[in-house]
N, C-alpha and C positions, 0 to 999 in steps of 0.2 A: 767698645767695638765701633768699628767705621761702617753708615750703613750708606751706600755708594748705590744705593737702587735708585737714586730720581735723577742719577746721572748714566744716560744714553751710552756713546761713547765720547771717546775724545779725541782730537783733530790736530793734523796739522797740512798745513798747505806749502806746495813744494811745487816745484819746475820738474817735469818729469825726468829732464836729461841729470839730476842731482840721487835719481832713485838709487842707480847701483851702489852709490856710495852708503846712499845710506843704510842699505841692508848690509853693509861690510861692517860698515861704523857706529851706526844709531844714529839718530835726530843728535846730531851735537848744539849746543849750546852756542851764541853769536860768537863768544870770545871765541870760540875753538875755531868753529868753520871758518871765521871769516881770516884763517891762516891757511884755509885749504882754497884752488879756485874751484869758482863753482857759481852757476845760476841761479842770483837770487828772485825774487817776484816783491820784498818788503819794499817796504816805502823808503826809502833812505830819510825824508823829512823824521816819518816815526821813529827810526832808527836812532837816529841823534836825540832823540827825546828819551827815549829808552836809553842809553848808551849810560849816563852818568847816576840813573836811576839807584837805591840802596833799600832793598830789602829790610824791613825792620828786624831785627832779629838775626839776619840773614846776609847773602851777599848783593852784590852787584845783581841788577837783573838779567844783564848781559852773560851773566854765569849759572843762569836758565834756561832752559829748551824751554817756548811755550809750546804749550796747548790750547787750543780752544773745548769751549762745553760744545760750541755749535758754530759747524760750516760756514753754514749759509748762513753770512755774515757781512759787516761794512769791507773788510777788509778784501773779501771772495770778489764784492762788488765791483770793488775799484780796479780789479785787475779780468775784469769782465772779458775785453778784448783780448787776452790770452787763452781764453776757456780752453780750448784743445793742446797749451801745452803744460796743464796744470794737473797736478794730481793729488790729491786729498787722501792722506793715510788715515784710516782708522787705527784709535791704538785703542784697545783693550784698558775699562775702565780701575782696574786693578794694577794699574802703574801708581795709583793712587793709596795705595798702602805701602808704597815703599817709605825710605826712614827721607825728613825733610822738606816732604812737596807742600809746597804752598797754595793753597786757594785765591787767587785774586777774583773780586766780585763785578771787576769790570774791564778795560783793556787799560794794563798795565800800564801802559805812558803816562795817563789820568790822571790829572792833579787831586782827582776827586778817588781815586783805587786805594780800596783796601787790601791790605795781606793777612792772611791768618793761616794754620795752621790747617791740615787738613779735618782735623777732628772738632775744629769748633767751625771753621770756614763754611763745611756745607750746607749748616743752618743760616748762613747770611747770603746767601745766593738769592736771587729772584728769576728764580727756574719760568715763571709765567714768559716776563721778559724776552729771556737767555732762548728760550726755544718758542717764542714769538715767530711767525715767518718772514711778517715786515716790521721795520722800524721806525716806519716812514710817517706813521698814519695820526700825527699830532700834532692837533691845531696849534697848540705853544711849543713856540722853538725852543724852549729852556727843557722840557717834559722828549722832546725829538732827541734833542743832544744827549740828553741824560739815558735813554734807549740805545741809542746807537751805540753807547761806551758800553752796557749793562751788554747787549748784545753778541761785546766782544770777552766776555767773559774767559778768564784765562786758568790751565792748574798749571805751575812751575816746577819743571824736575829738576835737578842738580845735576849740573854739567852734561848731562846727557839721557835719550829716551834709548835704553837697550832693543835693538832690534825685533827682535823675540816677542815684544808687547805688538806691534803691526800685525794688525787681524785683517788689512782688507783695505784696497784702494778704489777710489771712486774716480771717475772720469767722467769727462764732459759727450766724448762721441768713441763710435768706434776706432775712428785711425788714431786716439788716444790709445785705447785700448791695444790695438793692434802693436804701437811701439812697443806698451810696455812690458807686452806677449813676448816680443822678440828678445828684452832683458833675461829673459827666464824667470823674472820673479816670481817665487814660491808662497803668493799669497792669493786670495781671490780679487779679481779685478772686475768691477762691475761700472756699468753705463748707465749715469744715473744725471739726467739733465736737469732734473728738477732742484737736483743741488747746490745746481750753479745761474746764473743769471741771465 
């Protein structure tokens, strides 16, 4: 049995004007979307690093939807100046029992990221880390780097995160909120600043 209690939920960060789609579609995976137009927030530098990436075991990493353990993250950071058009899905940590997901212990581009399975992956996790609030706080830069990857902790689903797992989207301010009211989106939308930078 998979015991999935010391994981929170799980994340993914989105441009809010990509939400409609994604509740028609799911969190698709980079190969799929990146056939659809659509607004992305990823780094294209990470992209290409990710891009040619090979799953042990497994496929392309590109033929994963990530997740994060945890938001408030390097990644959140770097895209700080957009805070009101971004929006953070919670997805329900029981996406994690489907058949195939991958545990990565740190942000998947990493020359240093491990892949495991979900059943043995979530004892190799360093949850201290992963839900750290900063990553910043180390005198050696070797011990910094090594946090800020751990930080970005990832689980990998196959081809796509089905709709249906989105428990709940987080926002930076209310005229966030306000848009995504006017979407109709049938989930809870909360205002939650502390999540973001």
């Amino acid at each position: 049995m998979i015991d999935i209690s010391l994981i929170h939920d799980l994340y993914y960060i989105s441009h809010i004007s990509t939400i409609p789609s994604i509740f028609k579609k799911g969190i698709l995976c980079h190969n799929q979307v990146s056939e659809i137009k659509h607004e992305s927030v990823a780094s294209p530098i990470i992209q290409q690093r990710r891009e040619n990436k090979q799953i042990p075991g497994g496929m392309k990493l590109h033929d994963y939807a990530n997740l994060y353990l945890d938001a408030h993250n390097p990644m959140l950071s770097k895209i700080r100046d957009q805070n009101n058009e971004i929006a953070i899905l919670q997805i329900g940590k029981t996406i994690l029992l489907l058949k195939d997901v991958i545990i990565c212990d740190r942000n998947a581009s990493s020359d240093y990221a491990a892949f495991y399975p979900v059943e043995t992956g979530l004892n190799k996790l360093n949850f201290q880390m992963i839900y750290d609030r900063y990553w910043t706080n180390h005198p050696d830069s070797i011990q910094l780097v090594e946090h800020k990857s751990i930080k970005c902790a990832e689980a990998l689903i196959p081809y796509r995160v089905p709709a249906e797992y989105i428990i709940g989207i987080i926002v930076y301010d209310n005229t966030a909120k306000t848009h995504l009211e006017s979407m109709e989106i049938q989930v809870q939308i909360t205002v939650e600043k502390g999540m973001f930078f």
